[in-house]
N, C-alpha and C positions, 0 to 999 in steps of 0.2 A: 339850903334855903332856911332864912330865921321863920320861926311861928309868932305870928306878932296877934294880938288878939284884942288889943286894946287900938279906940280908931286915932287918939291924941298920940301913938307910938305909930300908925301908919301915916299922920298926916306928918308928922315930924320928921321922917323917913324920907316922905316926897319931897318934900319943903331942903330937906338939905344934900338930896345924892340928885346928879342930874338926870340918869335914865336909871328907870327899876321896874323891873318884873314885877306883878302882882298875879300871884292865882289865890283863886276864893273858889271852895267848894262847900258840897251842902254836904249835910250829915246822913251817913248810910247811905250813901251814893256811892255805888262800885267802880260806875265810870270816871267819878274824881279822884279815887284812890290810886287807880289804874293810871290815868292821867297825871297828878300827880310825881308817881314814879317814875314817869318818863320827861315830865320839865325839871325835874330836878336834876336828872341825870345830861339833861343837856345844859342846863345854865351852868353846869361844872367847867362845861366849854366856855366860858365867857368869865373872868374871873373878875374883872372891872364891873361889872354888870352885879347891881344890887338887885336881890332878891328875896321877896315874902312870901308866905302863904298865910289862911286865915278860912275859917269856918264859916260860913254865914252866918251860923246861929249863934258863936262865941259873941259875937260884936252887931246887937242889931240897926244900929245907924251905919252899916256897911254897904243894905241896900239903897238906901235913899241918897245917900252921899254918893256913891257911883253908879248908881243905876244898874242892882245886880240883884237878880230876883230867882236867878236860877244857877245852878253849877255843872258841873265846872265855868268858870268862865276865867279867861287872862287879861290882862291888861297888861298894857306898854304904857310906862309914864315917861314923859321927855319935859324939865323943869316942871312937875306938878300937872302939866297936862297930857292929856289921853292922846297915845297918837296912834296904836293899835286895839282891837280889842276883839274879841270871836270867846263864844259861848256855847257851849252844848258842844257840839263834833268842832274841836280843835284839830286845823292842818298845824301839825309841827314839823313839817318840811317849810311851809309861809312864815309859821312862826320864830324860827331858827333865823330863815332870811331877810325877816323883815329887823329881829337883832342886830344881824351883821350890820346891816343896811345902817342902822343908827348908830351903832357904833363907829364905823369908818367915817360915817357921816361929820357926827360929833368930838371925835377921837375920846370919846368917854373907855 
């Protein structure tokens, strides 16, 4: 997963891949570090499948632009809009299938 930290490099991102992972976690959170190394380890499953992460605090127009005020939190973009999203306690079994799901969908 790329570390993108700037939001004119995440909005550029969305604006040109069709579906993209986003995870945003906060700083000295153990749960998002934890979290974290486990969607990275599964988006390796999806190769087609563009993926970021990013800090809360690196970038602070990250919560007002998406409405993210706590971490972990993921995001599913499909053309620039939100089609999945779960915060705090991530199912990555949902998460996993709700990929698939847009992927066969889209053939991305």
């Amino acid at each position: 997963m790329k570390h993108l930290t700037d939001i004119h490099d995440i909005e550029q991102t969305l604006a040109v891949r069709r579906l993209c992972f986003f995870y945003i976690k906060a700083p000295d959170c153990g749960v998002c570090n934890v979290v974290l190394d486990k969607v990275e380890a599964m988006v390796t499953r999806f190769p087609s499948l563009c993926s970021f992460y990013t800090d809360i605090t690196e970038e602070p127009l990250i919560a007002g632009q998406f409405l993210v005020y706590s971490g972990p939190t993921v995001l599913l973009m499909l053309d620039g809009k939100e089609v999945y999203r779960a915060s705090g306690f991530i199912n990555l079994e949902e998460l996993e299938h709700k990929i698939k799901q847009y992927i066969e969908l889209y053939g991305v």
